[in-house]
C-alpha positions as CSV (number, residue, x, y, z in Angstrom):
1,X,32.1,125.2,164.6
2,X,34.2,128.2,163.6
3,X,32.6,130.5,161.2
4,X,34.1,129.7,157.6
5,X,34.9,132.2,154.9
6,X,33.1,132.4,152.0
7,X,34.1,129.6,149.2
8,X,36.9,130.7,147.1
9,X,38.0,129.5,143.7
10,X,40.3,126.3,143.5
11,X,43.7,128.0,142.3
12,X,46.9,125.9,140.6
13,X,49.0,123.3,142.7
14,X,51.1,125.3,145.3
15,X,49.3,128.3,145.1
16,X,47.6,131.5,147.0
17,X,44.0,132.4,146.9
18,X,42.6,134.7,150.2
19,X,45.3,134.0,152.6
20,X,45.4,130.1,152.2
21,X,48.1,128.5,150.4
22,X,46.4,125.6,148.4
23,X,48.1,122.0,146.8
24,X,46.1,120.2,144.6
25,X,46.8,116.1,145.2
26,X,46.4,112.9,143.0
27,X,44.2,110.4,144.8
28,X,47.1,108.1,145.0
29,X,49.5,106.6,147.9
30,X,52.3,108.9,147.5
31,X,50.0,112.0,148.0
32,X,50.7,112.1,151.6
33,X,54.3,112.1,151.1
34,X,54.0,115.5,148.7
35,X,51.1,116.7,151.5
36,X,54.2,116.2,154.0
37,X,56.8,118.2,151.9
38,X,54.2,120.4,150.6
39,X,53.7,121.4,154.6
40,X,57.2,121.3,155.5
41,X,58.7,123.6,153.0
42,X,55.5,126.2,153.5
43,X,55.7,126.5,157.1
44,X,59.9,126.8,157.3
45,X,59.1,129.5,154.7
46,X,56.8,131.4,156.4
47,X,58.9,131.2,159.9
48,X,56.4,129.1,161.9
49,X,58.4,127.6,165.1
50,X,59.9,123.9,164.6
51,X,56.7,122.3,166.7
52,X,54.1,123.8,164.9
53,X,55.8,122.8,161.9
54,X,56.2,119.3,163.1
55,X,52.6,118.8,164.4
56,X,51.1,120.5,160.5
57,X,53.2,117.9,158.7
58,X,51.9,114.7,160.8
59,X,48.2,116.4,160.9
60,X,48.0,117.4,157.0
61,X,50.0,113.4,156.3
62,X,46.8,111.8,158.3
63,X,44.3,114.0,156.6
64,X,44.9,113.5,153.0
65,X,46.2,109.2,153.9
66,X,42.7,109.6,155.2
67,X,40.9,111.6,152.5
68,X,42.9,108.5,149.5
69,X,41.8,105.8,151.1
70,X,38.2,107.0,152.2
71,X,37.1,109.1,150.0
72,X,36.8,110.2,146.7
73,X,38.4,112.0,143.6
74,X,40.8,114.5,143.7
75,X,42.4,115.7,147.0
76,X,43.2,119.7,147.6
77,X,44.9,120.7,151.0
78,X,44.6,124.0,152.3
79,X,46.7,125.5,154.7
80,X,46.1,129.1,156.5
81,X,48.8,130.9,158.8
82,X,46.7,132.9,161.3
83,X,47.6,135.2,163.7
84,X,47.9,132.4,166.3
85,X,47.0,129.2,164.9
86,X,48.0,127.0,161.5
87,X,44.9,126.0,160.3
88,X,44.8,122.9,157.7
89,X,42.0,121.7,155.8
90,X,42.0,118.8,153.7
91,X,38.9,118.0,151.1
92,X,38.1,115.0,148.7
93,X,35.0,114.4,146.5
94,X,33.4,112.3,148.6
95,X,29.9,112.4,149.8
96,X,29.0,109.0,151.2
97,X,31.0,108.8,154.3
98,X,31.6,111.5,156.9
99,X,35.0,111.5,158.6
100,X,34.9,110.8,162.4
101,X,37.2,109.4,165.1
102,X,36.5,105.6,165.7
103,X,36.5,103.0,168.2
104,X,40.0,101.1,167.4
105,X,40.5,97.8,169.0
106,X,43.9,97.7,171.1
107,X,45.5,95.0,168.0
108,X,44.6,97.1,165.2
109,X,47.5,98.7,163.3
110,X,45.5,101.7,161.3
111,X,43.1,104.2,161.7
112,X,44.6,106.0,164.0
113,X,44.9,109.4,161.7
114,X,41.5,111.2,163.3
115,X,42.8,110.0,167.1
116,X,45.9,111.4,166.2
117,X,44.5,115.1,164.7
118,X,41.9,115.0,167.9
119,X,44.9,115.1,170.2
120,X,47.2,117.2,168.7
121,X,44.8,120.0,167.3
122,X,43.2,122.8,169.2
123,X,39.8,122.0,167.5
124,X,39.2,120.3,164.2
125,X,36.0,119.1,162.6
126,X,34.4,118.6,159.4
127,X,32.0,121.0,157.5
128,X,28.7,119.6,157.8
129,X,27.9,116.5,155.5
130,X,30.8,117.0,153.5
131,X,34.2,115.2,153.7
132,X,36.3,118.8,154.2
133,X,37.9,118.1,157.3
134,X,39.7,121.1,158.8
135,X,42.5,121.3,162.0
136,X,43.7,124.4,163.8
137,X,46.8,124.2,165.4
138,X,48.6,126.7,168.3
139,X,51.5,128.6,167.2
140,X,54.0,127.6,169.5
């Protein structure tokens, strides 16, 4: 696991605090929808190629889906535009759960999101026993 900065205060929705941009999220469906446009806009801002942006929508989308229907409380996503990578970090209250890629069966229609993050990110993991789930992904 990467070494992580220290902790950092939570700042308001949308904005900087030590080189991460953060959004604070209602536990609700339509969270992944603002995590999505949240992404979008941020990235195309800060210039980061069309893929990249692409790949930090879908990835941020299936981390906080995950983080409403898993886990617990408020949601805050975290993104970080590093020299080469986008790095996205999603965190809920929970405690009880750790996230982790499961077996899926070929018929089931969901739980695809940590398949999905495992093959589009460089790395990604989760701090240990928490449920903050982080994602790097290459600049392209």
């Amino acid at each position: 696991m990467p070494a992580r900065r220290g902790d950092t205060h939570m700042t308001d929705s949308g904005k900087q605090a030590d080189g991460e941009t953060r959004l604070e999220l209602a536990p609700e469906p339509t969270s992944a929808g603002d995590a999505r446009r949240f992404v979008e806009r941020l990235l195309h801002r800060r210039k980061v190629p069309e893929q990249t942006r692409e790949t930090a929508v879908l990835v941020s989308s299936d981390l906080v889906t995950n983080a409403f229907r898993h886990g617990e409380g408020k949601i805050e996503l975290r993104v970080a535009v590093l020299e080469d990578r986008v790095r996205i970090e999603v965190i809920d209250s929970g405690h009880r759960q750790v996230p982790a890629v499961r077996q899926q069966q070929p018929d089931e229609t969901g739980g695809w999101g940590l398949r999905i993050v495992d093959q589009l990110a460089m790395q990604w993991g989760v701090f240990e026993g928490t449920t903050h789930v982080w994602a790097d992904l290459a600049l392209a």
